[in-house]
C-alpha positions in Angstrom: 0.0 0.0 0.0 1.1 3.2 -0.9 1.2 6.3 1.5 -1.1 9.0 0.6 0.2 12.0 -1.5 0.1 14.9 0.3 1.0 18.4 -1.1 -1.5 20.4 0.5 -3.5 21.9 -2.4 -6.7 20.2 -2.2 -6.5 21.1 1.9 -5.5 25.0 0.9 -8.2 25.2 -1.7 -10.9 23.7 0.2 -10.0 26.3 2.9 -9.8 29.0 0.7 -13.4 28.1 -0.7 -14.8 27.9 2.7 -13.3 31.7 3.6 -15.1 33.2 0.6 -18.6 31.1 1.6 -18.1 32.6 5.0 -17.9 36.0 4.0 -20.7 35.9 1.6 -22.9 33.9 4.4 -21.8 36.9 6.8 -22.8 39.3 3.9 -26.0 40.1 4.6 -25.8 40.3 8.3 -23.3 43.3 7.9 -25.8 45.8 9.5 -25.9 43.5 12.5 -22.6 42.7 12.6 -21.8 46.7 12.3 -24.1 47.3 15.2 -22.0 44.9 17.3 -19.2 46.0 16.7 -17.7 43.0 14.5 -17.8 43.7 10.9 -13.7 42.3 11.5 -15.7 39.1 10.9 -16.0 40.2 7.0 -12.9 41.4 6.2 -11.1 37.9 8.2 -13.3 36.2 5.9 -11.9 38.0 2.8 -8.3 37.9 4.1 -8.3 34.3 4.8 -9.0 33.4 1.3 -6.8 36.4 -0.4 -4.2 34.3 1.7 -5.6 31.2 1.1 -5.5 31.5 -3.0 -1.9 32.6 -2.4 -1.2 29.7 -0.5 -2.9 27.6 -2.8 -0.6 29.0 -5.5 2.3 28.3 -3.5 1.5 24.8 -3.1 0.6 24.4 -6.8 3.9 25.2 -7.6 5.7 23.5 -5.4 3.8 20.3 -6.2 4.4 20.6 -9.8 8.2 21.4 -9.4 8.7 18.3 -7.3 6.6 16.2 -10.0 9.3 17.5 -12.5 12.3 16.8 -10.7 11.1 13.1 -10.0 10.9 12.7 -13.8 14.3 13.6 -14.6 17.4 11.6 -15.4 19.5 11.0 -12.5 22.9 11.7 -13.9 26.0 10.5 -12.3 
């Protein structure tokens, strides 16, 4: 049995995804949430998957660079 492949993008994405579903479920609510002080809740949301997307990209890459290096020649 193999061990699983774990890079992290399916784990950053899904993150990210849940961020932006958090900030458009908190959307509405932004007159409450100004009232109370915690409109911060929004703009978390948003930041987590501005990082998130940027993480995601990060761990694209690396994935994909790693891929590349296992398929080449070993010379020596």
């Amino acid at each position: 049995m193999d061990p699983l492949d774990v890079d992290g993008t399916r784990t950053v994405a899904v993150g990210s995804v849940l961020f932006l579903v958090a900030f458009f479920l908190l959307l509405p609510f932004y007159g409450r949430l100004a009232d109370a002080d915690r409109t911060w809740w929004l703009w978390t949301c948003l930041a987590g998957f501005g990082l998130g997307v940027i993480g995601w990209d990060y761990c694209r890459r690396r994935r994909n660079r790693r891929q590349e290096h296992e398929q080449e020649p070993e010379q020596g």
